[in-house]
C-alpha positions in Angstrom: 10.6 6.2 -16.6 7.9 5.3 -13.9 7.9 2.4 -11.8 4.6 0.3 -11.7 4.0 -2.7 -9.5 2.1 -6.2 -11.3 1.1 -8.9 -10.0 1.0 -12.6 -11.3 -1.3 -15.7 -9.9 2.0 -19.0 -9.5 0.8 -22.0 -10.6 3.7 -24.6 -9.2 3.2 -28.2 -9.1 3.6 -30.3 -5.6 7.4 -30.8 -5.7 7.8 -26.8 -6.4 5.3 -26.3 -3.9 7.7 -28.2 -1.3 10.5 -26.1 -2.5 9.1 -22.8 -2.0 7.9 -24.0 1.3 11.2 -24.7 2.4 12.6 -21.2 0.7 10.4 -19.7 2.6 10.7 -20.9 6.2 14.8 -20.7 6.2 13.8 -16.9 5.3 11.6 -16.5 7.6 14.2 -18.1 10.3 16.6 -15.5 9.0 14.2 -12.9 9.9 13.8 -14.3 13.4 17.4 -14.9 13.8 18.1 -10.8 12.9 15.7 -9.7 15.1 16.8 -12.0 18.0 20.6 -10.9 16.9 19.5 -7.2 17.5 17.5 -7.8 20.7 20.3 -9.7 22.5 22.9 -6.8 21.6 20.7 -4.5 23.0 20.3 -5.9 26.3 23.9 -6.7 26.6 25.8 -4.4 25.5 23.2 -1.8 24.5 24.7 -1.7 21.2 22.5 -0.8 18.3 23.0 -3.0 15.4 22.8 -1.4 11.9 22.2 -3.1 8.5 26.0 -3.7 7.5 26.8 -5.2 10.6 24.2 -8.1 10.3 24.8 -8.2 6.3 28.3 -8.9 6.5 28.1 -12.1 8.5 25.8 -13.8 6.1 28.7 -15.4 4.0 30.0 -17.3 6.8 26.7 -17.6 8.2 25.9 -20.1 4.7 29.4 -21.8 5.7 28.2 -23.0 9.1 24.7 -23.3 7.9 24.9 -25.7 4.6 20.7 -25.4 4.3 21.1 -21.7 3.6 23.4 -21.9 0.4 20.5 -22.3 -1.7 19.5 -19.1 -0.8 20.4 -16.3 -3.2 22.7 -13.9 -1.5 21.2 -10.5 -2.9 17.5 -12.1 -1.2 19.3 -13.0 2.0 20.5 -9.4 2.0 16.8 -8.3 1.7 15.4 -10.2 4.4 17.7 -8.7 6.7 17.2 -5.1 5.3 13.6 -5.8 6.0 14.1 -5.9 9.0 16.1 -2.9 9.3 13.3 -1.6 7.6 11.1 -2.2 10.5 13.4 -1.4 12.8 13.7 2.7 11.3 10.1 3.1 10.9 9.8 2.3 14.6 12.9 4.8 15.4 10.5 7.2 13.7 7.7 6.5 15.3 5.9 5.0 12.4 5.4 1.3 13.9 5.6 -0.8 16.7 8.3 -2.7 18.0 8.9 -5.1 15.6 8.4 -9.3 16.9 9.4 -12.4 15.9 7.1 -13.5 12.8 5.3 -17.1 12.5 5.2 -19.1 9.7 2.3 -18.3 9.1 2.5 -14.8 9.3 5.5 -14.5 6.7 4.2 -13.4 3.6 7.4 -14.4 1.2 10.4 -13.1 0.3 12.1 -10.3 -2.2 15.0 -10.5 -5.6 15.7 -6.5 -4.8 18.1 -6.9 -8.1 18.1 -8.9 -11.7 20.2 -11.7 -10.3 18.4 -15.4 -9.7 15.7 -15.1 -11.3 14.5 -14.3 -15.0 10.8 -14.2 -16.4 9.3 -14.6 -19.6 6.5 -12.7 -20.6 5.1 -9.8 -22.7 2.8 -9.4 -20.0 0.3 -11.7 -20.7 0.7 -15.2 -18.4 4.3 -16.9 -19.3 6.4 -18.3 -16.8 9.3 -17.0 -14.0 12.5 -19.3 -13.3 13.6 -18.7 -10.1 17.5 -19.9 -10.4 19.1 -19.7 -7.5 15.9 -22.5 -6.1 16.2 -24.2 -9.6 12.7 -23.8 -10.6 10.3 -22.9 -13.2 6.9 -22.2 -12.7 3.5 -21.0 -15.0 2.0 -18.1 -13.8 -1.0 -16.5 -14.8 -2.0 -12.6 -14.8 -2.2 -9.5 -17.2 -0.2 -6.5 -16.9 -2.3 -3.3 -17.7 1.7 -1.8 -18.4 5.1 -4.2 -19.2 8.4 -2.8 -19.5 11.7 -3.8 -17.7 11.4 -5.8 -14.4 13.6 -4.8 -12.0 12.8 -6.8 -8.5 10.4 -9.7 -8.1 8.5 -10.4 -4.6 7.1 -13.7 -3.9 4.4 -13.8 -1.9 2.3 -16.9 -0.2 -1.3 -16.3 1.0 -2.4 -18.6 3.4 -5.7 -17.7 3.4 -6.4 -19.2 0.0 -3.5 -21.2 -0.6 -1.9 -19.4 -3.8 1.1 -18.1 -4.5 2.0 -15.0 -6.5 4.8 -13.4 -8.3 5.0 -9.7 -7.8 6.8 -7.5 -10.2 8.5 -4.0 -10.1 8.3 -3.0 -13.6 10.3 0.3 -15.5 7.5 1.4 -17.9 7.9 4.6 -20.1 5.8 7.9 -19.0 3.3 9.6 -21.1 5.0 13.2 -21.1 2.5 15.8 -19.0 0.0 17.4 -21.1 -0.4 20.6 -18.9 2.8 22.2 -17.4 1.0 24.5 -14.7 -2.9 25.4 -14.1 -2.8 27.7 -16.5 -2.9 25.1 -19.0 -6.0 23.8 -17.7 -9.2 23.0 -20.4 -12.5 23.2 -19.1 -14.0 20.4 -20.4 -11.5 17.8 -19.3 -12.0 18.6 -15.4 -14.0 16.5 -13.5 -14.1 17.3 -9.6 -15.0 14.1 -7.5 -16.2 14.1 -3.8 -15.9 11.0 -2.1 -18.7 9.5 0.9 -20.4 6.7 2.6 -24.0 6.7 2.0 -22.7 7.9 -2.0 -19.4 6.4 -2.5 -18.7 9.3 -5.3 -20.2 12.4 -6.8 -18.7 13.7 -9.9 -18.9 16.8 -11.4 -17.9 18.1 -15.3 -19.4 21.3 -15.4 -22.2 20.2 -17.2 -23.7 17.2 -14.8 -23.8 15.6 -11.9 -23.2 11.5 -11.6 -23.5 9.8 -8.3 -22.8 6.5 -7.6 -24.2 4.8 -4.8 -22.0 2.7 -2.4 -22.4 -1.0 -3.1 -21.4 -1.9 0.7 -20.1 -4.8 -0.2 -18.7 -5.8 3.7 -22.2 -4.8 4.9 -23.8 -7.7 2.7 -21.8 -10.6 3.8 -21.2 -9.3 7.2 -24.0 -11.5 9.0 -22.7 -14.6 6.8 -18.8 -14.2 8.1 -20.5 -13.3 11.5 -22.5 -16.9 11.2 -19.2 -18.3 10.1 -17.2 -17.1 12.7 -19.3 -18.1 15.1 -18.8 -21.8 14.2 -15.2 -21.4 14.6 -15.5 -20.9 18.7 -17.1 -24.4 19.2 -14.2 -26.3 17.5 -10.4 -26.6 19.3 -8.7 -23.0 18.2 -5.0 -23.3 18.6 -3.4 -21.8 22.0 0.4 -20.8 22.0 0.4 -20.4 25.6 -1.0 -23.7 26.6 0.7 -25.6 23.3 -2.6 -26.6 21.6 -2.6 -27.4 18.2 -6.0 -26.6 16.1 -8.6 -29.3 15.0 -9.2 -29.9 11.2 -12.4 -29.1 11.9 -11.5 -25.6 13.1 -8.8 -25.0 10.4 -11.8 -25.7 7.9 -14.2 -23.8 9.2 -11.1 -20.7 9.6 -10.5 -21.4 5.5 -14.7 -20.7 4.9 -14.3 -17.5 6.4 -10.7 -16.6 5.0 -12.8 -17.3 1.4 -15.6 -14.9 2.6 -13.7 -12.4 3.4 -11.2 -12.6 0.0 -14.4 -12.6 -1.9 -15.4 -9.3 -0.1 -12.1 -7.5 -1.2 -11.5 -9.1 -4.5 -15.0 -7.2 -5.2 -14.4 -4.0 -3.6 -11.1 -4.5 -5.7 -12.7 -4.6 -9.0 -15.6 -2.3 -8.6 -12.6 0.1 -7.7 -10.6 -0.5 -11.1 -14.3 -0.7 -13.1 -15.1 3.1 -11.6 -11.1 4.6 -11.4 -10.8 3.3 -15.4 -13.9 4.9 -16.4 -13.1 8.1 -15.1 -9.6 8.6 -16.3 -10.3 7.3 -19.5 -12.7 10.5 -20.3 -10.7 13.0 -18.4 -8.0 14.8 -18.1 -7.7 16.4 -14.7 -9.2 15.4 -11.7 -9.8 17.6 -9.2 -10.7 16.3 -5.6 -9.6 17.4 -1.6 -7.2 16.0 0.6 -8.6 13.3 2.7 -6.6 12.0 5.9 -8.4 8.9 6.1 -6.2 7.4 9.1 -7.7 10.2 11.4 -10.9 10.0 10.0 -11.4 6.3 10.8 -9.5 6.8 14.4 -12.0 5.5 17.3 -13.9 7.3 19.7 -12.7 8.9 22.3 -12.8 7.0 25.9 -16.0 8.0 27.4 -17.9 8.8 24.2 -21.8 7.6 24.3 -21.3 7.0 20.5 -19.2 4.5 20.1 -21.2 2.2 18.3 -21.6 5.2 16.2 -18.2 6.0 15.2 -17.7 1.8 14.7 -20.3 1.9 12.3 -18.8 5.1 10.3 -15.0 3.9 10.5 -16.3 0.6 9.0 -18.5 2.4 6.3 -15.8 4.7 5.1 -13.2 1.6 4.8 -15.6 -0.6 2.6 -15.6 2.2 0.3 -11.7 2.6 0.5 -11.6 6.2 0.0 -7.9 6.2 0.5 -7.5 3.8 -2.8 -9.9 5.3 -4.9 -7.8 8.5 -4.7 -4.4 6.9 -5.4 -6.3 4.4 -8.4 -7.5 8.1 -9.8 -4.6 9.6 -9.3 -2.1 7.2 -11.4 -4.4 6.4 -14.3 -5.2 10.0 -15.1 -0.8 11.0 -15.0 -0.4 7.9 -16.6 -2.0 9.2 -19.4 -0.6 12.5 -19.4 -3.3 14.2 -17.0 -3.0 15.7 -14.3 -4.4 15.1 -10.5 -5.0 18.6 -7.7 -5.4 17.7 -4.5 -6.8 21.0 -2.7 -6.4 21.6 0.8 -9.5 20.9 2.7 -8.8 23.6 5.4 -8.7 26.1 3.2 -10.6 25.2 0.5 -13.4 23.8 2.9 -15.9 22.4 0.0 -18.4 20.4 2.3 -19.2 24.2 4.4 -18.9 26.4 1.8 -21.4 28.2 -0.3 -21.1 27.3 -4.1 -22.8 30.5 -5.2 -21.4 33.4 -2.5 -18.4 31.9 -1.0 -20.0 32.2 2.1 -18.6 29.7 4.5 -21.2 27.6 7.4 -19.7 26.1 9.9 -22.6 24.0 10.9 -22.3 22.7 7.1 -19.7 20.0 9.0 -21.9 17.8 10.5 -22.6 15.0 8.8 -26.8 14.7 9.7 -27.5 17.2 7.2 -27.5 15.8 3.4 -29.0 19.1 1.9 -27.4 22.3 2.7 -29.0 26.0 2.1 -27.0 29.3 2.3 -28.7 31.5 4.8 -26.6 34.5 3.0 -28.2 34.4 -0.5 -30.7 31.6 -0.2 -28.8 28.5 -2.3 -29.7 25.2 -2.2 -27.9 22.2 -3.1 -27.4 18.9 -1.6 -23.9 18.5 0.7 -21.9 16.1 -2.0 -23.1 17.6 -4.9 -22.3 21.2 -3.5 -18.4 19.9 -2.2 -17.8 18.9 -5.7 -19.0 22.1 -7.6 -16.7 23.9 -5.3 -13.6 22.0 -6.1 -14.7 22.4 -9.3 -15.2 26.1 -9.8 -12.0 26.4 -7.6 -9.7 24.5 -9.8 -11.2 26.9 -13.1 -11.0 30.0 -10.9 -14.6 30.8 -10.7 -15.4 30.1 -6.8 -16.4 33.0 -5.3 -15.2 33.7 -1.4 -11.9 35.3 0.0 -8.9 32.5 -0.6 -10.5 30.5 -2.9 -8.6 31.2 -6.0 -5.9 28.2 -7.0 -3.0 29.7 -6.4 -4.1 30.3 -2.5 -5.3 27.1 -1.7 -2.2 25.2 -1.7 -3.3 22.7 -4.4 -0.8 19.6 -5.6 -0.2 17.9 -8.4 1.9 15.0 -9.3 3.4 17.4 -12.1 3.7 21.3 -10.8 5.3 20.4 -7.2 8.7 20.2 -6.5 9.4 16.2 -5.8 12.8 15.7 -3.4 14.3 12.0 -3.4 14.2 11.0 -0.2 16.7 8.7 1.3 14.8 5.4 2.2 17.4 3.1 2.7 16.4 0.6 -0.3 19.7 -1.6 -1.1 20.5 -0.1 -4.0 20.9 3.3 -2.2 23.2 1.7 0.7 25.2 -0.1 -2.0 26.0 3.4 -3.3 26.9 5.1 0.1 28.9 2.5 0.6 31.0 2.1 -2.2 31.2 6.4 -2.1 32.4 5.7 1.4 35.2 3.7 0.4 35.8 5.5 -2.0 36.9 8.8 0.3 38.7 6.0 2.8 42.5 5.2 2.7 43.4 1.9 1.3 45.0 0.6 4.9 40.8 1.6 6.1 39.3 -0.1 2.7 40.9 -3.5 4.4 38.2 -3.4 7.8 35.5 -1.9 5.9 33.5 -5.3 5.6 34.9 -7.5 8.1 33.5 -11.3 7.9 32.6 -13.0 11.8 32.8 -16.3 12.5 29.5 -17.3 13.5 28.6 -20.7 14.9 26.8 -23.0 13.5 22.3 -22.5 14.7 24.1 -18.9 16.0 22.0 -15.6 14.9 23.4 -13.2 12.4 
């Protein structure tokens, strides 16, 4: 079984609306109230709260607090694991400090499990009945899979005013068609190299295809520019000196909030259009690993190009190389295919020589578009030449020292070795748990889950 995420358009009418409002700001103060729980232990006692310690006050905490009880427990429990959440990545280094979240700024909230809620639908449109709120509301979407939904997310955009139902759904996997690269055919392999100027160049040992970057950001950029200018002449709304924002200002901020979804919604499905037609006529995709967090990273203090490097990092997110690879990726295995991913150091496709192996190091910079090998006098331009290199690589016919595919570290979604990782979703700390008390004396069972009395407006 794989797990695949779909999303639905809500459709609720005003008194649902009001309702989900509501639902959503006691969950956001619960968030707030966790956060400022963990911050004031801290600085007193310099105690470090864990998960379990702000979980187990939440049943009195709906005792004191009569608005909360129409709060489901098991989405109460994942609020506050979000922001335990938040909490480890920054331990690890992954995030900031996590702060106290506006209204505004809190998206919705989560069902980690089956209980209160149920939807209806074969994956086309239908409805979701969110019980423990006591509503029903149409929703509108397609699912490209359905199965069995197992969590449900609800999520408010402010920018355009909709709300959407977000579904984790168990669908059944295609089972692999090729066990190891030595099962690879030929003429299902289609290497891909991924740019700015051309957003992808494809290669299937037989022709090239390029297709050219729509820069979709780059042609409404002056328009949101023109818009945003207009939103510095109305009354903008100042925290610090308690200013509340004109309508004209909040009108003007929804124009560009509509520019700017219309600018992704459009990347968005000139993504699907170009990821669909690819895995629907291949079976293996073959591209290089692209780290496009240090790719877009910004100049370095005193650099005379930073203007430069603005325009680049902004070029290579309105193609969003990063999702291309991922939308490639999970069509082609959900079909049975399989994805390599070969490792750029070694495999180095953009300064190598497609004919002699011969690697150029000046091949790197990005000024030159057409490349010829000084060592045996080949000419090709620089994406086509990367992607008949990962091409010839992945069938074994790239000449130069290293290149063959067992040397070049490639991976696959099915020939490397996946280990579960221990991410701290709920269902995993309900299992360590109950193995916990499990191993514990029944005299140690009895302070396993103590309940604290917590006053009423108090933080949990």
């Amino acid at each position: 079984m794989a797990t695949r995420r779909q999303t639905f358009r809500l459709y609720p009418n005003q008194s649902q609306q009001r309702q989900l409002f509501k639902a959503r700001r006691l969950h956001q103060y619960i968030y707030n109230a966790c956060l400022a729980g963990r911050k004031h232990a801290w600085e007193t006692d310099r105690k470090n709260l864990k998960y379990f310690d702000q979980q187990n006050k939440l049943p009195q905490f709906k005792k004191d607090n009569p608005e909360f009880a129409v709060l489901g427990s098991q989405a109460l429990q994942a609020t506050v694991k979000r922001v335990d959440s938040a909490f480890q990545a920054f331990f690890k280094g992954l995030r900031k400090h996590p702060k106290f979240k506006s209204l505004r700024n809190y998206s919705g909230w989560t069902y980690p499990g089956s209980a209160g809620w149920k939807v209806y639908t074969n994956g086309k449109h239908g409805k979701v009945e969110l019980r423990d709120l006591g509503l029903s509301i149409r929703m509108r979407g397609k699912a490209k899979q359905w199965g069995d939904p197992t969590t449900l997310t609800i999520v408010y955009r402010p920018s355009s005013y909709q709300w959407y139902a977000s579904f984790t759904v168990e669908v059944a996997t295609v089972e692999a068609k090729y066990d190891s690269t030595s099962d690879l055919k030929y003429e299902s392999i289609i290497a891909y190299d991924l740019g700015t100027s051309t957003a992808l160049t494809t290669y299937d040992g037989s022709e090239y295809v390029e297709l050219t970057n729509p820069r979709f950001l780059r042609n409404k950029e002056q328009e949101v520019k023109r818009k945003s200018k207009q939103m510095r002449r109305k009354i903008a709304p100042n925290r610090k000196k308690k200013t509340k924002p004109s309508n004209r200002w909040k009108k003007a901020s929804k124009t560009v909030s509509r520019l700017q979804r219309k600018v992704s919604n459009q990347r968005q499905d000139w993504q699907h259009k170009v990821t669909s037609d690819i895995a629907s006529r291949y079976d293996i995709g073959v591209t290089e690993e692209l780290r496009v967090r240090n790719m877009t990273r910004k100049a370095k203090k005193g650099s005379k190009r930073k203007k430069q490097k603005a325009g680049l990092n902004k070029s290579i997110l309105d193609v969003g190389m990063s999702t291309l690879n991922k939308m490639i990726g999970y069509k082609i295995e959900a079909k049975g295919g399989l994805l390599l991913v070969l490792d750029t150091k070694k495999v180095k496709p953009s300064q190598r020589c497609p004919n002699c192996g011969k690697v150029h190091k000046h091949w790197a910079s990005l000024s030159g578009r057409y490349h010829i090998c000084d060592a045996c006098g080949f000419e090709i331009a620089r994406d086509k030449g990367s992607a008949l290199v990962m091409y010839q690589v992945a069938i074994n016919k790239q000449p130069g020292d290293g290149t063959a595919l067992v040397d070049v570290d490639a991976v696959s979604s099915t020939c490397k070795k996946r280990s579960r990782k221990d991410t701290g979703s709920l269902k995993q700390l309900q299992q360590k748990k109950r193995s916990k008390l499990s191993k514990s004396s029944p005299e140690d069972r009895v302070f396993e889950t103590p309940s604290y009395a917590v006053r009423r407006g108090s933080s949990c």
